[in-house]
N, C-alpha and C positions, 0 to 999 in steps of 0.2 A: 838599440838594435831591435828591441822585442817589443818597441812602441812602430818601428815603421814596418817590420814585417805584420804587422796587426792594421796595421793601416792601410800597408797593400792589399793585403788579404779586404779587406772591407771594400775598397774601391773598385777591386775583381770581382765581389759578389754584388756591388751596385750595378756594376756594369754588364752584367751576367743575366740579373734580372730586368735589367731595362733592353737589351737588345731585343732587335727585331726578328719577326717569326711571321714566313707565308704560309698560309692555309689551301693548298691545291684542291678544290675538290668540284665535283659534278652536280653542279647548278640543275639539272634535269630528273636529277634523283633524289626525295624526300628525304630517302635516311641518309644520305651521306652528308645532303644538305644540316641535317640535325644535328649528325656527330660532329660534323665538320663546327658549327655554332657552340656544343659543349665543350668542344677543345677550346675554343677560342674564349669562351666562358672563362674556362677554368685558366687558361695561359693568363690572359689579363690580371684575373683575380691574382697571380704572382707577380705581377710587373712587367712583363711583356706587352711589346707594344706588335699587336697583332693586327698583319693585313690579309683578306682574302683574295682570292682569283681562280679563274678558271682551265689555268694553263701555266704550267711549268716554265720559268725562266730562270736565267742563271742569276744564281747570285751567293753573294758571300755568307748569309744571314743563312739562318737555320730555317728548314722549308719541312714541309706535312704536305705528303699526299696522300689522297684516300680516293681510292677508285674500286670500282668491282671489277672482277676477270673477266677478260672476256670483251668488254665494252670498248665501243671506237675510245672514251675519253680513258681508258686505263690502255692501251695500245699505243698513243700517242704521248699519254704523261709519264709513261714508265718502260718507255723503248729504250732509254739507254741504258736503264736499272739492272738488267740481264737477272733478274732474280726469277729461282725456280719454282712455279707455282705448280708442277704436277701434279704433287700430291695433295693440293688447294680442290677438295671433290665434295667434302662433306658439305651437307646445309647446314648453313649461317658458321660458316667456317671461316675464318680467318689468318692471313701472320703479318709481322711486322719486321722489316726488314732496315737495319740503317746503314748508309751508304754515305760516307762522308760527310756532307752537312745537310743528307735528307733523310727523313724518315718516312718511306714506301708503308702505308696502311692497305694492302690488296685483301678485299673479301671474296666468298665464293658468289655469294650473290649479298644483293642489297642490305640485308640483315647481317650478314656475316660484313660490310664494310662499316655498317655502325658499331658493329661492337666490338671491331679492331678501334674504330675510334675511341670507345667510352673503357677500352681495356687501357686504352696512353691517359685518359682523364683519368681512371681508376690511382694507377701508378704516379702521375704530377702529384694526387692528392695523396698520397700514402707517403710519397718520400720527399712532396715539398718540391721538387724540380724537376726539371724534364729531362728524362734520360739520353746522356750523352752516348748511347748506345744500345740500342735492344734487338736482339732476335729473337722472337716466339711466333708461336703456332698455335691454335685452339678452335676447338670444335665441340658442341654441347654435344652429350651421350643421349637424353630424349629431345623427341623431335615438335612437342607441344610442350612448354611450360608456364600455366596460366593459374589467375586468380580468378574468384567469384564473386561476383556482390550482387543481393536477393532486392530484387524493385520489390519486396512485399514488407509486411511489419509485423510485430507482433500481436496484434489481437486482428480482427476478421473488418472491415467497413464495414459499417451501417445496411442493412438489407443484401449481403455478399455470402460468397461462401471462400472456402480455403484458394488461397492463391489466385483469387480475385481482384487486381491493384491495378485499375486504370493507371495512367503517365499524368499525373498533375501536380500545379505546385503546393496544393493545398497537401497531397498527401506525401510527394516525395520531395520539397526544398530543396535539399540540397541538388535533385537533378541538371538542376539549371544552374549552376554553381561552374561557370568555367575553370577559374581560379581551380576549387576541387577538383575539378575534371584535370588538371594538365597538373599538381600537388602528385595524384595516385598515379598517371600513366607515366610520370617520371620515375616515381617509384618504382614502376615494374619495369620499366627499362633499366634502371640500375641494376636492376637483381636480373636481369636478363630474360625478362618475362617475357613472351612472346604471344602471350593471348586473354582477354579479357571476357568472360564470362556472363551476362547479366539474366536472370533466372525470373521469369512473370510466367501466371497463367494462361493469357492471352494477350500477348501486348498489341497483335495486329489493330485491333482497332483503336489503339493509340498514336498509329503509327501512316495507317494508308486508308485511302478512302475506295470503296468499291463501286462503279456507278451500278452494278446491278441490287445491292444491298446497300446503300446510301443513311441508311437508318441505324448500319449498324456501328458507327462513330459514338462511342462511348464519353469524349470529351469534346469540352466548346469547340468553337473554330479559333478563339483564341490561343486556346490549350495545345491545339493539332497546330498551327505555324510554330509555337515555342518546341514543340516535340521534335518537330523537320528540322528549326534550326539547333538544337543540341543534339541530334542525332546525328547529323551531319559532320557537326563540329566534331564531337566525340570520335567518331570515323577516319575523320583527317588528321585527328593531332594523334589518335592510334596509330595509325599507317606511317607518320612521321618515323615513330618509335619502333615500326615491327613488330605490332600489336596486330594482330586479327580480333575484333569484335565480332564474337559470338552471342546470340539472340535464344535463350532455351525457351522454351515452353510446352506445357500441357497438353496432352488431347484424353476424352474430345470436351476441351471446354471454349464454350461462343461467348460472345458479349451477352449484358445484361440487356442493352434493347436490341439484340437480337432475338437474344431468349423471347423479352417479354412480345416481341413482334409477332411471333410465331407459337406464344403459349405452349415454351417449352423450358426443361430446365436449364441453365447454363452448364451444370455438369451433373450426369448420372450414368456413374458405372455402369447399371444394367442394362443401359438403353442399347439397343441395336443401330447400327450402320443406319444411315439413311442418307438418301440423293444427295436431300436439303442442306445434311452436316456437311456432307463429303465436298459438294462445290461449293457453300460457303468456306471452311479450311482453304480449298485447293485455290480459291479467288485471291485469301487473304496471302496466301505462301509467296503466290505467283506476284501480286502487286508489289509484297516486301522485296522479293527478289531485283523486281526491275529499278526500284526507287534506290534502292540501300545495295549497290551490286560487291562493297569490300565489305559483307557481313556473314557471316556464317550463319548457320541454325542448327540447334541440338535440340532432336526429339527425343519429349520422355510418353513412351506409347503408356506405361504405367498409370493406375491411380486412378485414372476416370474410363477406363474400357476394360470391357469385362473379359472377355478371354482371349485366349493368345493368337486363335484364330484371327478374331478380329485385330487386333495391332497387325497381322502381318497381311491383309489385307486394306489396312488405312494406311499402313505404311508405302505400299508398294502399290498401291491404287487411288490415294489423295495428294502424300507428304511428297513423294519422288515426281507426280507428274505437277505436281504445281510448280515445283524448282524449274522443270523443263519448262512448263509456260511462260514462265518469268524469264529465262536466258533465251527462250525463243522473241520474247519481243524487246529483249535488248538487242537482240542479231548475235549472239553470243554461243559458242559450243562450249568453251568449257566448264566442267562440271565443279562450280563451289564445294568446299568439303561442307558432309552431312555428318555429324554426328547422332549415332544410336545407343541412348542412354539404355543399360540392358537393366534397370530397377522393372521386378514386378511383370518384367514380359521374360519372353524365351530367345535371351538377344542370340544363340548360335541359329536358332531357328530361320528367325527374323532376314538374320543376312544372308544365310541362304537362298531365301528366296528375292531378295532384294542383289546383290552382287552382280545377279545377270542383266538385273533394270540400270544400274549406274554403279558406274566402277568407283568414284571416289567418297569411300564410305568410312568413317572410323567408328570404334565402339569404346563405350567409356562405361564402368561399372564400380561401384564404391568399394576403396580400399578393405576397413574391415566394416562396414555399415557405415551408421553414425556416430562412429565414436572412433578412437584413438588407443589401440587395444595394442599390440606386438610389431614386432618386426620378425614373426616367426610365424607367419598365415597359412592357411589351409583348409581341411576340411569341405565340405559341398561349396559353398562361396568360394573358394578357392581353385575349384578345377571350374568353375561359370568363366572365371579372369582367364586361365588357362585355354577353355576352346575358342575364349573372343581372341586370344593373342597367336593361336595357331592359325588364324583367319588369312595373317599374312597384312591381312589391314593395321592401321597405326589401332592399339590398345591404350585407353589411357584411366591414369588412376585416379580414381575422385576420391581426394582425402574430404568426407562430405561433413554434415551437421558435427562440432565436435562436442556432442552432449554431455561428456563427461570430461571436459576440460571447463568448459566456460563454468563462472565469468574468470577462476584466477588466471596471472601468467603462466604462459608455459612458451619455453625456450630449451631445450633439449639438444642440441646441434648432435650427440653420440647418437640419441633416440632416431632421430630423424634419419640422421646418415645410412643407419641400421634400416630401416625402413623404406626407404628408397632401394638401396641394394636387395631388398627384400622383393620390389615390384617387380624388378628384373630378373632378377634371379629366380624367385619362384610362379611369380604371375606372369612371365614374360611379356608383359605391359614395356612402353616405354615412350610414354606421354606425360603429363602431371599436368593436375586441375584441384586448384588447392582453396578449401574456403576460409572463412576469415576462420582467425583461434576462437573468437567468443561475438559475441552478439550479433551471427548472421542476422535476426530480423529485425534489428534496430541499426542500421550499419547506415550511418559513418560513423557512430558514436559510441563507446564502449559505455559498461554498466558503472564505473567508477565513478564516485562521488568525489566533489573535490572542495578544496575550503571557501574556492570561488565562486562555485558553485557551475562554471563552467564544462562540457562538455569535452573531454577527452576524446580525439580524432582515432578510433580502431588502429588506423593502417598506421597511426606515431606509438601507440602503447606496443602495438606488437611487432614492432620493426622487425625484430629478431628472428620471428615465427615466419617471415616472409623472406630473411634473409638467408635463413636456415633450409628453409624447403627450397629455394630457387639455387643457391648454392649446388646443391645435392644434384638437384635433376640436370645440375651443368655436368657434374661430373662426381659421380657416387666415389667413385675410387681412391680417393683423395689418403692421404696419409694421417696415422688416428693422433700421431703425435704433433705432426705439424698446425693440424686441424686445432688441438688443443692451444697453440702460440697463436693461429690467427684468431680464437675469438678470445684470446687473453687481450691483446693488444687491443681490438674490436670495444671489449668491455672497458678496459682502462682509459680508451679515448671517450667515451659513452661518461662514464662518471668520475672521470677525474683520477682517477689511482694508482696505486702503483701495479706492478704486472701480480703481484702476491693476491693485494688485494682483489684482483679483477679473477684470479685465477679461483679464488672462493667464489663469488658470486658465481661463475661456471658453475661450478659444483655444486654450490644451491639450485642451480636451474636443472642441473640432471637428475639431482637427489629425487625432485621434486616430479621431476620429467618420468619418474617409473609409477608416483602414487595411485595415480587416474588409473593409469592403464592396466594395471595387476589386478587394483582391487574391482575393475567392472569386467574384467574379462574371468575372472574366477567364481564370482558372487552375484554377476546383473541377471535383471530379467531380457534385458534386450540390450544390443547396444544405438539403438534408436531413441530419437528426443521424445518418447515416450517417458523415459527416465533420465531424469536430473541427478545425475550420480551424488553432486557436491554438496545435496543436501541432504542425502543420506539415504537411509533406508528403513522402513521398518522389522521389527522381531517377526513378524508374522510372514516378511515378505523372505525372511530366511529361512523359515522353517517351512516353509511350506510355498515354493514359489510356484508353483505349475500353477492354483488358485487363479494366479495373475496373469499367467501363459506366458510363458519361458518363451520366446521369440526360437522358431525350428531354426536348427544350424548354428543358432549363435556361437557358444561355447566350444565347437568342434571346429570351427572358422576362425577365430578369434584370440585365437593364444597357443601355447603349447599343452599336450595333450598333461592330461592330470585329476585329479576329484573332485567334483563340486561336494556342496556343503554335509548334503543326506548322503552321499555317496560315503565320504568318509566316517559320520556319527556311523553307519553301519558298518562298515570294516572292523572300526574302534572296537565297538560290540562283539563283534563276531572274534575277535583278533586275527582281522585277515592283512596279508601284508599290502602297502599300499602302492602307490607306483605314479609318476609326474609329479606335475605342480601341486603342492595341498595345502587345504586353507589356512593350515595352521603355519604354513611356510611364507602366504605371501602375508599374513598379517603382521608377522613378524616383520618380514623386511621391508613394508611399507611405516610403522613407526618408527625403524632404522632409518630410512629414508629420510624420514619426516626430522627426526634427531639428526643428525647429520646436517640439513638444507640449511637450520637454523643456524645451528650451529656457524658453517660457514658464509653464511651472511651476517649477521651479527659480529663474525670477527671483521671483515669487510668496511662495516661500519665506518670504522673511523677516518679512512681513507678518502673517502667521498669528498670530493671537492666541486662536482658537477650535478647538474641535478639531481639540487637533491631531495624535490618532492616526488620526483619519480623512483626514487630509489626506495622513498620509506614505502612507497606503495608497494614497490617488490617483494621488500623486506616484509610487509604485514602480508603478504601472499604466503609469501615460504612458513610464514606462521601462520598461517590460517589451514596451509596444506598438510603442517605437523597436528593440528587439532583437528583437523578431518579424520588424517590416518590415526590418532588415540580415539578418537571415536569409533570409528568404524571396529577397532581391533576388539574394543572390550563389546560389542555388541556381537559380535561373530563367537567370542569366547562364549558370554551368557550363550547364544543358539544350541551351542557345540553339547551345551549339558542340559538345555531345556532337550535337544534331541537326545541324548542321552536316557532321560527319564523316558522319553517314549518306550526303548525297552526294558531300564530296568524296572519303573516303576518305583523310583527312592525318591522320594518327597527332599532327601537331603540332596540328592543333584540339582534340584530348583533351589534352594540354600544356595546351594555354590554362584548360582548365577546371577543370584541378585545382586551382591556387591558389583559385579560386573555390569551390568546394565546402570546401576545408579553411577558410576565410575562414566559411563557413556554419556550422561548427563552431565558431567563438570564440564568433559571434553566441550559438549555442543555450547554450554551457557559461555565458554570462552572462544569457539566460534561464530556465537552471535555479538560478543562483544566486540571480534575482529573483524565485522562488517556490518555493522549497523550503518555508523559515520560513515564507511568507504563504500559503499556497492547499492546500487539502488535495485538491483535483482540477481541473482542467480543464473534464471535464464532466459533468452530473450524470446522464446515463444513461449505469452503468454496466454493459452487459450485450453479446451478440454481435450485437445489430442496429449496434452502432458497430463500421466496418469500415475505413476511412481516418484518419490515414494508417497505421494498424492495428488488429487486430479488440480486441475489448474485451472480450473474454469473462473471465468468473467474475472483472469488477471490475479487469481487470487494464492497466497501459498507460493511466492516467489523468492521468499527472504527466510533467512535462518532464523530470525525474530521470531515469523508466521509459525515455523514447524515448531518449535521451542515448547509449543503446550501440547501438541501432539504427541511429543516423546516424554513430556509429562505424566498426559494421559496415559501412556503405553505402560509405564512403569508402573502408578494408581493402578492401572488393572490387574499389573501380575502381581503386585502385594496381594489385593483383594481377590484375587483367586486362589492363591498360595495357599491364604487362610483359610478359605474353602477346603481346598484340599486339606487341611490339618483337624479341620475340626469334623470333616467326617469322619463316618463308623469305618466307612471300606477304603479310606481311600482314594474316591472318588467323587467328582462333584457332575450330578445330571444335568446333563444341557438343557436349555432354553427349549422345551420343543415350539416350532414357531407356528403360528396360527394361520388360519386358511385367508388368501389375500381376496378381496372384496371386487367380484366379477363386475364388467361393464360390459354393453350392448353397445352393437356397431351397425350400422346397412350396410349391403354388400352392392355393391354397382355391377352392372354385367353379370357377373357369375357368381353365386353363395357356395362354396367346397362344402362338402359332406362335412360330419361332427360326429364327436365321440366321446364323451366321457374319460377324465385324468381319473383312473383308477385301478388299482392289481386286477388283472384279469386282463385286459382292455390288448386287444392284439392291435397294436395300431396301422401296420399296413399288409391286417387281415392275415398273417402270416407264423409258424409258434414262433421262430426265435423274435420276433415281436414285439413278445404281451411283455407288458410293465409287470413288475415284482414287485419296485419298492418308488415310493413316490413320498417324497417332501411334504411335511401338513401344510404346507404354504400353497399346494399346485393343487389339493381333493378339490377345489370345489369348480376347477376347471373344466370348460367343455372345447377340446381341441378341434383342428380343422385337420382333415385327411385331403392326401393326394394321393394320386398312383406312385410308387416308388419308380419306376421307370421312366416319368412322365419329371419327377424333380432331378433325377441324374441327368436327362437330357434335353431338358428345358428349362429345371428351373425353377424356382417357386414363386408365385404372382399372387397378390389379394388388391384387390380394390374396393375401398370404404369410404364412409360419411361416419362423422361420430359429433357429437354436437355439447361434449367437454373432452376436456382432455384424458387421452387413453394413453395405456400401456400394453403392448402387445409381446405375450411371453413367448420366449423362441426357444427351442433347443439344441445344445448341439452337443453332437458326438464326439465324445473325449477320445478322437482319431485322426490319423495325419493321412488315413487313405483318401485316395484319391472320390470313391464314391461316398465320403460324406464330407458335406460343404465345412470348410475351415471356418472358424470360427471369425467375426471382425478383426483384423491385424490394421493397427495405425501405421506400422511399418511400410506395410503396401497400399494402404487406402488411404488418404488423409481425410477421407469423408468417414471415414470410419465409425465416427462418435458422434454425427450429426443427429441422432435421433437418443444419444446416450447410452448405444448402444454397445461399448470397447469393455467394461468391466463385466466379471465375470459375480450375479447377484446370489445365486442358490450353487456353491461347488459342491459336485457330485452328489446330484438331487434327485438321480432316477435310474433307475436301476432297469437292463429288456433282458428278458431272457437269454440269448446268446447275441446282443447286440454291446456297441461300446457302453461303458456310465455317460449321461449325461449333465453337463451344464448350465445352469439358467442362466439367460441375457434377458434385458427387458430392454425395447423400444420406444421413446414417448412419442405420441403426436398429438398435434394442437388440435382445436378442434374448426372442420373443414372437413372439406374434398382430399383423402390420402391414400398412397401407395404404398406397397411396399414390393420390389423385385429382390432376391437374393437367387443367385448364381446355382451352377447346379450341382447336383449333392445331393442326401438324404439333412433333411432338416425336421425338427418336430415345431408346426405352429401350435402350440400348448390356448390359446386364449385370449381375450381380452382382459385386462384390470382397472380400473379408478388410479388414473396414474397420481391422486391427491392424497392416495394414503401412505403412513411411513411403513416403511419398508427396512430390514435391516440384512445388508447380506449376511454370508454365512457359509460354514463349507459344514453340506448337510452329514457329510460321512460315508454316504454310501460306496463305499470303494469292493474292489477286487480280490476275489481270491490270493493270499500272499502278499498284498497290500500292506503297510504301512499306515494306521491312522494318523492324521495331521493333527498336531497339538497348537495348532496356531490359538485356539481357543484361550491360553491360559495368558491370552494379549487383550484380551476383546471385554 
């Protein structure tokens, strides 16, 4: 009896997966046409023998329709359905209704009928069969949710500058890569993505040819047909999916033979508006417009325009009338969305004055910076998100650079969920723009090393990171428990396991998912790709971080309120009581973390039945992220009593911290061990705008290897100064004083500015609070340049020279956040910032004015030739020329302020 009920049974599931199945669906509509093909995909792949058509007829077999509301063919295929779509209103809304032997797919619009379709794919594949019945409804809660990928690389082309990356196959291969092209926009239609992002300097003349500017085509004419036809392609098989391709880029940066055509530079912040800039842009906007009309465009006014003024006048006088010229000569009114990235300009400004010129406008602004810091934001950056989201326009969050995650995994689903809920709730955002987790400027290919030596595809290593964020921005509100079961199952189908085991790897991945984010929002100088968190930091950059200039707003934006490093060594001292986050709290729970991640991977282990080279790779992550946080902990500890001695002056609180620091070293020798074999970088912009916790120039200082003798040397220096300090009479060991730096001669072109002697007395613009007091032995032998003070607050400071070797031109700036003295270079907002090496900070607090700020030494190289230099406006001291061939060591000179605190960074050096 229990051989033929087993038999029946078998020949009702034969017969179950072999029947027939029509596909109804709107041959005139791309995405229904799409969904309609991945049903029919996925039915097959179970045994179904699937036909399509265009029109509803009766029949006994099980039938799929999928129509949009509203449309003659959802009217005529779904008139006898009597199902109630009223509340069918939201974008890309959906439900699924069944009705005997049909199953009704109605979307609100075209978007919302594909992902009634790919929600019945989602479901065949999750339970194996087609449901013999389903009623739902769904509607994504943000109204963009998109991914990014950077057409630039990690180090600079030959003769270029930042974000300079013509469209060729020589530099981007994979572009022309259809296969990959249609691999990623499946992807992000899985996850429900709805926008595709691609970020260049200036791609226009990759892209369109101008007959008034003909010259300014940056690639062959073979290069330009391959461009049109993957641009194209890329556009259609997007549109398929419900993708909008979005086109970001720069201003004001032009091509290279346009530049060179007109012997100008391709980009310089200080340059002014010109006719020439403005109608070339507006030529290039308006052609992209007309050629590529399903593309969007996102302006970043930032980085190459010097002030705000001017962006909202390129904005509202180049970027908006080109888009009009461009839909004017398609015959076209309406208006493409524009996005207004607000990096570096005054986006509430901005749209004010732009909202009257064109109504379809959105603003997008980086979640916490570059990095991946809380799901509890605030502070100035956080009321910027706040006036763009009052605007009433769509807001959206750019999860951007994640400096302090890359290169390990991170998969986080609690982090994330928290953080999405956190856009809305506090940013009132409700768009999402998400970059890859790790190696934006090498993308498609993550940093991992593999035994094959093969290239790991980004968007496969970090499925998770894309599934997690696009999940969320579908719907934040999701249940924390249930949330937990769906990526149990998610991971046990992933590697083979049981729900136990799957349910540890979670937890490694969240353990893991707090380390990044605690220890850079409590202890970074920035959370910009200035700094590579995962390679650490150095003792000098903790005791003394302003030195290196603390990024303004960081820390008050970027986490929950609490004490940075000096804040607390002085409380301690004082015995004042403390209050938030404190560093000894998250150090603490960032080795817990790290104990923990391992932990439950490792138990994991044995479970694994499915890839399982991917797993060990996880698994050396989660250990590599536990030797991060033992590192980082015992080097925050040594800080805590190296600053300690600053006030008591006990030679035994330096005792204390040595074992600690040497402890900091076993950590890092066994995270260089855990990625030597696996990881061929840290991080993927490799060039001198990465400057913590050292500079990164020509690629170099990318690997935990490279740092290894750095934090060697760190430790060799504080022995050796230790003993210094031991074996003096007082106590004390006399600094280095340094010696006067060796003057160079320049010619001044046009105009030579007055001059003045670097020396006490010396009122520099003529005025007492003034005069210098106390000057650096590096700066005596200096003869400075004067300006009118009134003439640099509102113009600006200009020198034009010839020098016939290479120079260094000393600058100063005022240790002040007012507005009348010029900020110092920030790579955060300039990415030319370092072009002349000028981002670190060479003499800290080197000068002393009477009742003016202390000042900081920068020095600028230039080669030798015809040179400028513009900085913006502000009070600035130009200090001189130098012999940019002689060594130079910086130095933080000491001259600080009343109630000040000396910097002990010395006792590293």
């Amino acid at each position: 009896m229990k051989y033929l009920q087993l038999l029946f049974l078998c020949l009702f599931v034969s017969f179950a997966t072999a029947q027939n199945i029509t596909i109804v669906s709107d041959a005139t509509s791309p995405r229904a046409k799409f969904g309609a093909e991945k049903l029919s995909e996925t039915l097959s792949a179970k045994g179904f023998t699937v036909a399509s058509a265009d029109k509803l007829k009766s029949s006994k077999d099980k039938v799929i329709v999928i129509g949009e509301k509203g449309t003659d063919f959802w009217k005529k295929n779904a008139k006898s359905a009597k199902i109630d779509d009223s509340k069918l209103t939201k974008k890309e809304g959906f439900l699924i209704r069944t009705q005997k032997n049909i199953i009704f797919i109605e979307g609100t619009d075209a978007s919302g009928t594909l992902y009634g379709a790919m929600e019945l794919v989602d479901r065949i594949k999750s339970s194996g069969h087609l449901p013999s019945e389903i009623n739902i409804e769904d509607s994504p809660e943000m109204v963009l949710r998109g991914a990014c990928i950077g057409m630039q690389k990690p180090v600079y082309l030959p003769g270029r500058d930042v974000y300079e990356y013509p469209y060729t196959p020589e530099t981007f291969p994979w572009f022309y890569d259809k296969a990959l092209w249609i691999k990623y926009l499946d992807m992000l239609v899985d996850n429900r993505m709805n926008s595709l992002y691609l970020w260049n300097g200036h791609p226009f003349a990759s892209l369109v040819k101008l007959k008034e500017y003909p010259f300014a085509v940056e690639v062959s004419d073979e290069d330009f047909k391959k461009n049109e036809e993957i641009y194209k392609f890329l556009t259609v098989e997007a549109n398929k999916r419900g993708i909008w391709v979005i086109q970001m880029f720069y201003n004001i940066i032009v091509s290279k033979p346009f530049a060179e055509h007109f012997n100008i530079k391709t980009q310089d912040r200080s340059r002014p508006i010109t006719p020439l800039l403005s109608d070339y842009t507006r030529k290039s906007i308006a052609a992209f417009i007309e050629k590529y009309p399903n593309v969007g465009l996102m302006v970043c006014l930032g980085e190459a325009i010097n002030t705000v003024d001017d962006d909202v006048e390129w904005f509202t006088k180049t970027i908006i009338p080109g888009v009009r010229d461009g839909l004017q000569a398609l015959g076209k009114t309406e208006e493409p969305p524009i996005i207004l990235r607000s990096h570096d300009t005054d986006g509430p400004l901005v749209m004010e004055k732009s909202l009257p010129l064109y109504k379809n406008l959105y603003t997008e602004s980086k979640y916490t910076g570059e990095s991946l810091t809380t799901y509890t934001p605030g502070g100035p950056w956080g009321e910027t998100h706040k006036q763009l989201s009052a605007l009433k326009s769509i807001h959206i969050e750019n999860v951007h650079i994640l400096a302090n995650l890359e290169p390990f995994r991170y998969g986080s689903p609690d982090f994330i969920q928290k953080t999405v809920k956190a856009m809305h709730s506090v940013h009132g955002a409700n768009a999402l723009h998400l970059y890859p987790q790790a190696s934006y400027w090498d993308w498609p290919y993550s940093a991992d090393k593999t035994k094959s030596g093969e290239r790991l595809l980004e968007m496969d290593r970090d499925w998770i990171w894309y599934k997690a964020w696009a999940r969320y921005a579908w719907d934040s509100k999701r249940d924390r428990n249930e949330e937990v079961k769906y990526w149990d199952k998610d991971l046990a189908a992933k590697f083979g396991t049981s729900q136990e085991a799957a349910n540890n790897i979670l937890k490694a991945y969240e353990e893991t998912g707090e380390i990044a984010p605690k220890t850079l929002r409590r202890f970074g100088i920035t959370e910009g790709n200035r700094q590579t968190l995962l390679l650490g930091m150095f003792e000098s950059q903790l005791v003394n971080p302003s030195k290196w200039r603390v990024y303004p707003g960081f820390h008050e934006s970027c986490g929950p309120a609490g004490e940075l490093l000096l804040e607390y060594a002085k409380k301690e001292w004082n015995k004042e009581p403390h209050s938030g986050e404190l560093p000894t709290q998250i150090i603490a729970e960032i080795t817990e973390h790290g104990r923990l991640a391992v932990e439950a991977i490792d138990k994991a282990e044995a479970s694994v039945t499915k890839d399982k080279e991917e797993f060990a790779r996880l698994k050396n992550d989660m250990h590599a992220y536990k030797a991060f946080a033992d590192f980082f902990s015992e080097k925050v500890k040594a800080a805590l009593l190296v600053l300690r001695y600053s006030y008591s002056n006990d030679i035994a609180d330096l005792d204390k911290a040595m074992p600690h620091l040497e402890k900091s070293l076993e950590h890092y020798e066994l995270l260089v061990k855990l990625t030597k074999d696996t990881y061929y970088y840290a991080n993927s912009m490799q060039t001198a705008q990465r400057r913590i916790p050292i500079g990164g120039d020509d690629g170099n200082n990318k690997t935990w290897a490279e740092l290894l003798p750095h934090y060697e040397r760190e430790l060799a220096n504080f022995k050796r100064n230790l003993e210094k300090l031991k074996s003096s009479k007082d106590g004390k060991v006399e600094s280095k004083e340094g010696k006067p730096w060796k003057t160079a001669e320049v010619t001044f072109i046009d105009e030579k500015p007055g001059t003045y002697l670097v020396k006490t007395g010396t009122k520099v613009y003529g005025t007492d609070i003034s005069e210098l007091t106390k000057i650096a032995p590096e700066l005596q032998n200096l003869r400075g340049y004067s300006f009118v003070e009134n003439d640099q607050n509102e113009k600006g400071t200009h020198l034009k020279f010839r020098n016939t070797k290479s120079v260094k031109l000393v600058v100063g700036y005022f240790n002040s956040d007012q507005k009348r003295f010029l900020l110092p270079p920030s790579l955060e907002t300039d990415a030319a910032g370092n072009a002349h090496g000028q981002a670190e900070v060479i003499l800290a607090s080197a000068m002393n004015l009477k009742d003016l700020p202390r000042v900081n030494i920068h020095t600028y190289t230039f080669q030798p030739g015809e040179n400028k230099l513009d900085l913006g406006k502000g009070k600035v001291l130009i200090l001189g020329f130098i012999d940019a061939d002689q060594n130079i060591t910086p130095r933080d000179v000491g001259y600080i302020d009343a109630g000040e605190k000396a910097a002990v960074d010395w006792l590293f050096y």
